[in-house]
Structures are given as structure tokens and as C-alpha cells.
N, C-alpha and C positions, 0 to 999 in steps of 0.2 A: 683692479689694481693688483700686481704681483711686486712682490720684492725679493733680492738675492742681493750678493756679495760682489764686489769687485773683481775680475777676470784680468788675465793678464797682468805682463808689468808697467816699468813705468817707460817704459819705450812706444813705438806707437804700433802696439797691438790691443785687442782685448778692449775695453773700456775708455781706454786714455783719449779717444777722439771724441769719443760719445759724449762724454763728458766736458770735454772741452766746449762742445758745441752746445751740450746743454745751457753751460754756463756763460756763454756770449747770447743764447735767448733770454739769461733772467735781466741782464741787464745791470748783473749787480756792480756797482762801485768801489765795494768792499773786500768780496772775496770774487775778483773777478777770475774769467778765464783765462787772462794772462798770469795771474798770480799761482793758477793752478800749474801754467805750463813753466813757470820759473820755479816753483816748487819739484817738478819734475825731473828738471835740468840739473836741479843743485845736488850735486855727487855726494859732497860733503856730508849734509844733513841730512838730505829726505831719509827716511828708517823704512826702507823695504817693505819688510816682513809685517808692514800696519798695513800696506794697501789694501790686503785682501780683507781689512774690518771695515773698509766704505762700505755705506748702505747706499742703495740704491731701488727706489720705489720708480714701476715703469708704466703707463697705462697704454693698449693699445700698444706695446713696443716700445714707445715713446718716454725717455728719463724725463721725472717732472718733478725729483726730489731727490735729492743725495745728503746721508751726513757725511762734510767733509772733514781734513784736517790741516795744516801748514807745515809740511815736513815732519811735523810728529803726532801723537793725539795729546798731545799737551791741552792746546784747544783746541775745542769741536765747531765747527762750521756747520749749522743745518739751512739748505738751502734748496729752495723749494720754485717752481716755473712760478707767475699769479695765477691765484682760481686755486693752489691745491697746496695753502695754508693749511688745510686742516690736517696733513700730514704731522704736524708740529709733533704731535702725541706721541705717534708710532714712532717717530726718529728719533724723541727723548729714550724713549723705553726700547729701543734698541741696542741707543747709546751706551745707557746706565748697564746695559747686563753686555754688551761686549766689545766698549772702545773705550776701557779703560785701564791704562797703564801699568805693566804687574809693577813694576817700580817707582812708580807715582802712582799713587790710590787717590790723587785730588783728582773729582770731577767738574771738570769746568765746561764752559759754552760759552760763544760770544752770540752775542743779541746787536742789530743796529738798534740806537736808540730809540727810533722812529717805527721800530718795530712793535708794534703793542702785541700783537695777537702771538708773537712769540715768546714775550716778555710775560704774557698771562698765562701761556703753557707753561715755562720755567717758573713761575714762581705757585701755578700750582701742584707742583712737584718738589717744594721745599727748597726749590736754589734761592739765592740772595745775591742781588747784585755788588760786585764788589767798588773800588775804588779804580782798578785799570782799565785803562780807555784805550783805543786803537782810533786814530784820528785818519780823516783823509782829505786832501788837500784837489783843487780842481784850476784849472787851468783852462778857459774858455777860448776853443781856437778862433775863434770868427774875431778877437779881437789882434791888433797888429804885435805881432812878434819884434822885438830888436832886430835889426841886421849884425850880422859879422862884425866882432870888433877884438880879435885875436892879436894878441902881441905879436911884432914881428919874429921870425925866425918858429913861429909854431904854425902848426896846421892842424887841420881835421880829417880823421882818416874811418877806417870802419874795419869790421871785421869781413864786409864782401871785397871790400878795395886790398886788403892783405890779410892772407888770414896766420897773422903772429897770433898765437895762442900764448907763446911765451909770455910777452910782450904786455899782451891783456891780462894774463893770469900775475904776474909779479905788482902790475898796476893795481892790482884788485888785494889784493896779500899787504902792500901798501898802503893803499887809499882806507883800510879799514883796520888799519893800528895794527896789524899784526909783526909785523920788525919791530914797531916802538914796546910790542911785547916782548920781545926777545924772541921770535921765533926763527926759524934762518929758511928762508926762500930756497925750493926746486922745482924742477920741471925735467921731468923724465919720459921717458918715451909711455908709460905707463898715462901718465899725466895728458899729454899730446893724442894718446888714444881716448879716453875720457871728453877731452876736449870734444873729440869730434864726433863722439858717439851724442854728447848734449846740445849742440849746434847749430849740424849739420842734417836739421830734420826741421820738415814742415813747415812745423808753427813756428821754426824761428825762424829771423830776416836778418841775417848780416850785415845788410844795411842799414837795421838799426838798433846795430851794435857800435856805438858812436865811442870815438875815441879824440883827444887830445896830442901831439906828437911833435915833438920837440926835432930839431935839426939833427941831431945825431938818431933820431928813432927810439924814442925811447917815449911811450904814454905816461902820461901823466896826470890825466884825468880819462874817466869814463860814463858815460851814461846811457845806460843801457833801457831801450826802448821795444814796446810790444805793443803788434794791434793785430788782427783780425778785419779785413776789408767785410766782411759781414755786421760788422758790429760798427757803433759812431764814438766808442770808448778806447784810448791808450790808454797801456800805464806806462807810467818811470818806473825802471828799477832794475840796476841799482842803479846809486849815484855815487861816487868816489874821487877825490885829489889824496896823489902824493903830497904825506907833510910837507916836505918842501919847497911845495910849488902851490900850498893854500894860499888864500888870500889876494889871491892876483887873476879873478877870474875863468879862471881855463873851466872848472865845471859849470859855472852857469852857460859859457858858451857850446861846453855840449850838450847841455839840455836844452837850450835853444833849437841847435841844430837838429837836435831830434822832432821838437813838435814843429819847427818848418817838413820835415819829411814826411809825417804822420796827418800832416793836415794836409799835403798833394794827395796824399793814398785815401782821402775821403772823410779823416776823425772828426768828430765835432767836437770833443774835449779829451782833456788825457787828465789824468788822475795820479797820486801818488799818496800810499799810504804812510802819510808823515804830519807833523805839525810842528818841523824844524824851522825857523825863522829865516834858513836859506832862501828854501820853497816861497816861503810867502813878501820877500824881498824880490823877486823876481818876478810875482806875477800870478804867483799862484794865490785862490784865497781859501778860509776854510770851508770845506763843503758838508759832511757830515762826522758823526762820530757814532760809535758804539762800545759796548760795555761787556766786558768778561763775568757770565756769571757762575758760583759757587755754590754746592751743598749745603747746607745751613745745617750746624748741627750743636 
């Protein structure tokens, strides 16, 4: 068993394939390999300068353990192939001494619920689990999906069918309260590079980058989908309606659209880390849960 530090960035050099791939063999539902590759993508958040504190345990070559994080090392993700649970240890006490934040001195970890034998290494390490839970929602493709039922004068479009980045990017600034904050929307050529430096690679599928689109061209919902034909797991995400067009359908019909696509390419279920009452109005039910744990002190 050897271990070292993460190589490369978050483009697809160094590590970031490795990884991906490791994390469509664990199978996890939780901190899947699509959540690492949206992690990836997101310009915004992800904070660079932490990649290089992934740990990474290899046997034979082979990753069969990473501590990971979600855009930040806020929480730590340890996530391990089966058979080499007993890494739990090593990845704590790697943790503790170097993926923890000079500006946040809080140590946290998320544990699945279901997870005992990580839950028995945290807690004999003085953490205490707290009261925040990370929920995930499942969505069973073998059962029959709704058909189309799109108001007139709207369509369904994608980011292979055109690729408005504008378009998607104002939708998404929109869909997630940001104007109702007072912020004011741009998209500059800065912006349109970015775009397509996150996009327009591999792991992502333009096709299921699902969008809503009004007669003038303008989105107004999105839902944004990820799979891996190696793997029988999607996720959603994100999901997003302009205020002014909630309440009238248009994102449950992109997320539709989406697990009709995702279910030809071979998924048995798609997943979404959520426990909003949209999700499970549509179809989705609850699947699991887990728990952020804390230092006790």
C-alpha cells in the first residue's frame, strides 16, 4: 500500500481521470463520480490551491482510497474501493494533520449513516456526530417515466443541440436567486472561455445538459444530467426555474427528459443529493442519508 498527494489540476491531467474512475467503481450514491466531475467544472467555488491536500492510498497502482472534498475542505469525504475499509484510520490521521482549513480550524467529516465501521473510526477519534444531514433521493429507471407534457410555444433543447452558454449561464444566475439578490448578470468573453474550458471535455455530455426554451430563446429551466456508461448510476444536478416561470412545470419536464436520456445510455437509477419535496413529487423517493461529523471538544 503506498500513498501520495494529488498531481495535477482540475482539468483532465494528473489524477482527475483516476479518480473519477476510481469513484464510479465504489459505487457510491453519495459522493459519486459525477459529483466529483461537477465539483471540477464549477469555476466559481472549487478552491484550487486544496487539490493538491487529496490523499490518495494506491495498492498495486490501483486508487482504492481517497480523502476527498466538495469544492472546499469544509467537508471531508473519505472514500474507500470495498475490502480496504480499513484504511479509515490512515485517512483520519492524514486528515487531521493536513486538510484542515487555515481559516476554518473546524474539523468535520461526513460519514453515510449506514456506515458503521467509519462511524467507529470517527468516533474513536473523539469526533461526535452532529445534527447535519446530506440526504439523497433515488429515482428507479425500470419504472415508467411521464411522457412530454410541455406547454405550448416551449421546447426542449440541450447544450449539444446549441451551445448558448449565455443563455444557460443567465438561466442558472436566475434559477438560483441570484437577481432576486440584487446581483446584475454578465457574460463576457472571459466568461464564454470558462464556459468551455468546463464543458467541453470528456466527462461531460452536452446532451445532458437539458434545458427549457421559450419561443423567443430564452431558458428558463435547467437540469443538468451526468452518467458514465461504465457505471448503472446518474445524478441530477443542478436543477433550476426562473422565478418567473416556477410553478408551471417546465423543471420537472427537464428532469424527465433527462432520465428518459440517461436510461437509453444503459442507467438503472439516477440519484440526486436532495430531500426537497420537488424531487419526491415527481418520483423520486428517499434513498439514504448521512451525517457530518465534528471534533468534540
Amino acid at each position: 500500500m503506498t500513498f501520495r498527494t494529488y498531481t495535477g489540476n482540475r482539468m483532465e491531467t494528473g489524477d482527475y481521470q483516476r479518480l473519477h474512475n476510481f469513484l464510479v467503481e465504489t459505487k457510491s450514491t453519495e459522493y459519486t463520480y459525477a459529483r466529483f466531475d461537477w465539483m471540477m467544472t464549477n469555476w466559481d467555488y472549487l478552491e484550487d490551491r486544496y487539490l493538491e491536500r487529496i490523499g490518495i492510498w494506491e495498492s498495486e497502482g490501483k486508487i482504492v482510497g481517497a480523502m476527498l472534498f466538495d469544492h472546499s475542505m469544509d467537508v471531508l469525504f473519505p472514500m474507500v474501493l470495498p475490502g480496504y475499509e480499513s484504511l479509515y484510520q490512515k485517512m483520519y490521521h492524514y486528515a487531521s494533520e493536513h486538510m484542515v482549513k487555515e481559516d476554518n480550524p473546524e474539523f468535520l467529516i461526513y460519514a453515510k449513516d449506514s456506515n458503521t465501521k467509519l462511524q467507529k473510526v470517527l468516533r474513536k477519534n473523539g469526533m461526535i456526530a452532529t445534527e447535519e444531514k446530506d440526504m439523497v433521493a433515488l429515482f428507479d429507471l425500470s419504472e415508467e417515466i411521464p411522457k412530454s407534457n410541455l406547454t405550448k410555444g416551449y421546447r426542449i433543447t440541450s447544450l449539444e443541440e446549441h451551445r448558448d452558454y449565455e443563455q444557460y449561464m443567465k438561466c442558472m444566475f436566475k434559477g438560483f436567486g441570484h437577481e432576486e439578490a440584487g446581483e446584475t448578470f454578465s457574460f463576457t468573453q472571459e466568461s464564454l472561455s470558462d464556459c468551455k474550458k468546463a464543458y467541453e471535455r470528456s466527462n461531460v455530455d452536452l446532451y445532458l445538459k437539458i434545458s427549457v426554451e421559450d419561443e423567443a430563446g430564452n431558458y428558463v429551466a435547467h437540469a443538468g444530467m451526468w452518467y458514465d456508461k461504465k457505471s448503472e448510476i446518474a445524478l441530477v444536478e443542478p436543477v433550476c426555474t426562473i422565478p418567473e416561470c416556477r410553478k408551471m412545470g417546465f423543471g420537472k419536464e427537464a428532469v424527465f427528459e433527462g432520465l428518459r436520456r440517461v436510461k437509453k445510455m444503459g442507467a438503472k437509477i439516477a440519484v440526486v443529493g436532495s430531500s426537497q419535496q420537488f424531487y419526491y413529487s415527481i418520483g423520486f423517493i428517499p434513498y439514504s442519508t448521512g451525517t457530518v461529523w465534528k471534533t468534540a471538544y
